[in-house]
C-alpha positions as CSV (number, residue, x, y, z in Angstrom):
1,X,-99.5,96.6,134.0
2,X,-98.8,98.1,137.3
3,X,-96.7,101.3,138.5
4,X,-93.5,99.7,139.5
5,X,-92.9,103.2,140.7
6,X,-96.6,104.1,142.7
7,X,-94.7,102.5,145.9
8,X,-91.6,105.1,146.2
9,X,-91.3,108.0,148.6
10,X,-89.9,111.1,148.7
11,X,-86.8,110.0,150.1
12,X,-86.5,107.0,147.4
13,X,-87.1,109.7,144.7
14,X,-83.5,111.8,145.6
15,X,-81.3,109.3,144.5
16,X,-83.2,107.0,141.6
17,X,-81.2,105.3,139.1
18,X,-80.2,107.7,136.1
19,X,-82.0,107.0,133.2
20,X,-80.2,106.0,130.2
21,X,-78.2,108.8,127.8
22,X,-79.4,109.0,124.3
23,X,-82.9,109.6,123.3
24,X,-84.7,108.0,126.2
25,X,-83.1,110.7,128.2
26,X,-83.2,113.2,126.0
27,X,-87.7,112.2,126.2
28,X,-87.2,112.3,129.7
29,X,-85.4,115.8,130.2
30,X,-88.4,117.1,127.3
31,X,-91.1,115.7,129.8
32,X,-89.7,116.8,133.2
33,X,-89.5,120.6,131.6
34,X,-93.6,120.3,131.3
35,X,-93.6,118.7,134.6
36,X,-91.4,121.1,136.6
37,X,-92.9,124.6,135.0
38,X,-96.7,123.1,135.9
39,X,-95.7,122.2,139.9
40,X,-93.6,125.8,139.6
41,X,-97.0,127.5,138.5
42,X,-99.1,125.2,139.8
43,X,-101.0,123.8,137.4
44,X,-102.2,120.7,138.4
45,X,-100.8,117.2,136.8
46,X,-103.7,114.9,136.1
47,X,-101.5,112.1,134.6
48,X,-97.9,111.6,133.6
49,X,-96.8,108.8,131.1
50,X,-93.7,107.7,130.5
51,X,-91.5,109.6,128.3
52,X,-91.4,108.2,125.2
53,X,-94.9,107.1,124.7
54,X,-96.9,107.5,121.8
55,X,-99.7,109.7,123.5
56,X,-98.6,113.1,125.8
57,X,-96.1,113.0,127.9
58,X,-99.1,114.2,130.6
59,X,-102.3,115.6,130.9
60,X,-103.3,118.6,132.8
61,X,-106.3,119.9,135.0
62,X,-108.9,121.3,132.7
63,X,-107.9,124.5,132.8
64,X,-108.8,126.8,130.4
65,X,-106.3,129.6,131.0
66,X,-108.4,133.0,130.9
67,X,-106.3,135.7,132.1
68,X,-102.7,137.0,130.8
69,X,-101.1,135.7,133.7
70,X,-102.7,132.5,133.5
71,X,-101.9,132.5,129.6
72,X,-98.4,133.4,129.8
73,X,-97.8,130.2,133.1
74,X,-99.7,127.5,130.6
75,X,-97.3,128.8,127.3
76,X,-94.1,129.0,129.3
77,X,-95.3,125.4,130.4
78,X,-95.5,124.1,127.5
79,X,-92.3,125.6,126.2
80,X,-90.4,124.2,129.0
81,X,-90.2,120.9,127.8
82,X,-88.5,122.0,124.2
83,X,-86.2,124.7,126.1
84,X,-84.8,121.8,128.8
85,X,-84.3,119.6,126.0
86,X,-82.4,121.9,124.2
87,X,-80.5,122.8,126.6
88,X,-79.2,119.6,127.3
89,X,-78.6,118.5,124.1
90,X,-77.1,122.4,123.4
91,X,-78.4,122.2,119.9
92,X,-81.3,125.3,120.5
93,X,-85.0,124.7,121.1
94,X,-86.9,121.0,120.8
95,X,-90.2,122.1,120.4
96,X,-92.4,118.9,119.3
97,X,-95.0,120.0,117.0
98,X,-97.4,118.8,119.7
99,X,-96.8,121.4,122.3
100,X,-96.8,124.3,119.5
101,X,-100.1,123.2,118.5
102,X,-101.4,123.2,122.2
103,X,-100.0,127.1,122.3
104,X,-101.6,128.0,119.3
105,X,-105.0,126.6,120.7
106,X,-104.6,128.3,124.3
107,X,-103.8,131.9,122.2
108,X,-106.8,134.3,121.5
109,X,-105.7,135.1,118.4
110,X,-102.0,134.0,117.5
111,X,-99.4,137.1,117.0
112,X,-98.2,138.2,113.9
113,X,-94.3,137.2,114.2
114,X,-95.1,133.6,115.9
115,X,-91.9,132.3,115.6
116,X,-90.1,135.6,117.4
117,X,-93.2,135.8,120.2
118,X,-92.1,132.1,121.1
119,X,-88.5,133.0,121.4
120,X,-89.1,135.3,123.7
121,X,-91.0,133.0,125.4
122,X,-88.7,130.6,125.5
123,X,-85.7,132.8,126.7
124,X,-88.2,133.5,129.8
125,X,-88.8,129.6,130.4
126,X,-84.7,129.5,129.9
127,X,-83.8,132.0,132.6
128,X,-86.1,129.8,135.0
129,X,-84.3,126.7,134.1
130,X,-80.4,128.3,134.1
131,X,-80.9,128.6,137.7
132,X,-79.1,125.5,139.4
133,X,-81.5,124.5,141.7
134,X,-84.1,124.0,139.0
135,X,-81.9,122.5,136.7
136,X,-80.8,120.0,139.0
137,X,-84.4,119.2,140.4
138,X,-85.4,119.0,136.5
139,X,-82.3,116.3,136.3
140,X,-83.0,114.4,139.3
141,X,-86.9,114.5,138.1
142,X,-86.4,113.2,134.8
143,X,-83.9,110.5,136.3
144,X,-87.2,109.1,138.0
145,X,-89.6,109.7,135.0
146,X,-87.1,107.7,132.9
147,X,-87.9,104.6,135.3
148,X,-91.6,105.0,134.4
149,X,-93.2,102.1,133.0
150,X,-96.7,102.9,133.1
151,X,-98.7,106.2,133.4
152,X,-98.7,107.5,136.6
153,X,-102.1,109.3,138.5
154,X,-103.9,110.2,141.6
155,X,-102.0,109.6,144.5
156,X,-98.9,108.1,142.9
157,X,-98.0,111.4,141.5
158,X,-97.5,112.4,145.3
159,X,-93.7,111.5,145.5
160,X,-93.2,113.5,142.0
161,X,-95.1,116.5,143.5
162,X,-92.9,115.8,147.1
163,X,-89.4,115.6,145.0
164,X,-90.0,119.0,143.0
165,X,-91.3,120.4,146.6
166,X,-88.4,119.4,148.6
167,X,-85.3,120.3,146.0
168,X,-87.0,124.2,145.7
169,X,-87.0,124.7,149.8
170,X,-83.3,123.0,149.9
171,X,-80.4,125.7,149.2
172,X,-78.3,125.1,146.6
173,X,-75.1,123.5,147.1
């Protein structure tokens, strides 16, 4: 199957057709929370599949996070996509039981009150995503990974990276 997508620029990606409401885009908004906090930090996107699919929504760089800093990036990314689905379905954090598991195995040693160490997390990822300009660059971004039929890699991922890019150095409006 081909990337029906691998052809568009950045200017195609600004104004793609909205991917459908319901549970589709609720997959979509999940996936572009990963996808946005990993350009943000810049953690590099190996692969993205489209939302919905029965493996990942993506894979990363091997990185093995080493430092705090480093840590603390690769949780809040993988919190993202739970705290922008929540947020647009206002019903609270969507973790997937997936992403919890992937923090768990990037911890040195997990803390004692898990669930209230990822809240806090999570309210960090949260003030991030309340600001407008990355909430609408995570709307426009899952909009275009909505249309995904196949994964995307390599230099297809180029108009993804260029969309996230060019929304961040635009002012708000």
């Amino acid at each position: 199957m081909t990337v029906r997508t691998a052809s568009r620029n950045a200017a195609d990606i600004r104004s793609p057709q909205r991917a459908p409401e319901g549970p589709g885009r609720a997959a979509a908004i999940h996936q572009a929370g990963h996808v946005l906090l990993c350009l943000y930090f810049g953690i590099r996107i190996v692969e993205i599949r489209p939302p919905g699919s029965t493996t990942p929504d993506m894979e990363v760089a091997d990185c093995i996070p080493s430092t705090p800093g480093e840590v603390e990036k690769y949780v809040r990314m993988l919190l993202a996509g739970g705290v922008a689905e929540g947020r647009y379905r206002a019903s609270g954090y969507a973790f997937s039981e997936e992403d919890l598991a992937r923090v768990r195995a990037v911890l040195s040693r997990e803390p004692e009150d898990f669930e209230s160490w990822i809240t806090t997390h999570a309210r960090r990822v949260a003030f991030h995503l309340a600001d407008p300009r990355m909430w609408q660059t995570l709307g426009d971004l899952a909009d275009y990974l909505g249309t995904l039929e196949a994964p995307v890699k390599g230099s297809a991922l180029e108009p993804i990276v260029a969309l996230v890019r060019n929304h961040l150095r635009t002012p708000h409006k």
